[in-house]
C-alpha positions in Angstrom: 7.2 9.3 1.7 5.5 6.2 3.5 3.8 8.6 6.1 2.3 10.5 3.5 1.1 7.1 1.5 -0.2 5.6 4.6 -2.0 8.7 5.8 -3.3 9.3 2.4 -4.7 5.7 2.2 -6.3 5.9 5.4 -8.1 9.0 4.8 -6.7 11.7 6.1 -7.8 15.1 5.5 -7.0 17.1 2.8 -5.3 20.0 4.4 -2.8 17.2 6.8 -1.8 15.5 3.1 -1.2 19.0 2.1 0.8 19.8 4.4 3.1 16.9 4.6 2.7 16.9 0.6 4.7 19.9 0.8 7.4 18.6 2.7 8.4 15.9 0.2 11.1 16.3 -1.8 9.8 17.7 -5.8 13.2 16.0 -7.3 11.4 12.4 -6.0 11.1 10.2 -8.8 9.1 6.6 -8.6 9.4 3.8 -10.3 7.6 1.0 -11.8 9.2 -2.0 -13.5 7.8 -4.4 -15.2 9.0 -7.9 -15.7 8.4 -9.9 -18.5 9.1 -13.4 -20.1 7.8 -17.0 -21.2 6.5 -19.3 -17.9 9.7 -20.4 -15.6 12.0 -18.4 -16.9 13.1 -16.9 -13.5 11.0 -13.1 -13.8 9.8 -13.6 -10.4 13.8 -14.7 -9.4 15.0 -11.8 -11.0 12.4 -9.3 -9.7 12.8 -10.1 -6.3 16.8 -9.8 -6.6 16.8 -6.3 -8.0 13.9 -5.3 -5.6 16.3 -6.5 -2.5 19.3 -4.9 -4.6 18.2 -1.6 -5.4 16.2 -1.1 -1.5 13.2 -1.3 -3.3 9.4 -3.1 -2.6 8.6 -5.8 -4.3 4.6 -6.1 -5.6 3.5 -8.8 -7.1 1.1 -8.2 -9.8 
């Protein structure tokens, strides 16, 4: 999956990200989660701990 997104980004042609696009899995979910709350109530603590938890990236937004 990071192959294709960085080969994507940096402007590959179309028929390479086809090709690897057909090579990814089509049960591959992604996710997005959004954390919310009042100022200093620990969303950034808690985002970064499930991030590291669950092997996933953390983006600051």
């Amino acid at each position: 999956m990071a192959d294709w997104d960085t080969h994507a980004a940096l402007g590959g042609h179309l028929r390479d990200q086809n090709a690897t696009a057909e090579k990814k899995p089509k049960n591959e979910h992604r996710w997005i989660w959004f954390v919310t709350g009042p100022t200093a109530c620990g969303k950034t603590t808690v985002a970064k701990a499930l991030a590291k938890n669950l092997n996933f990236t953390y983006v600051r937004g």
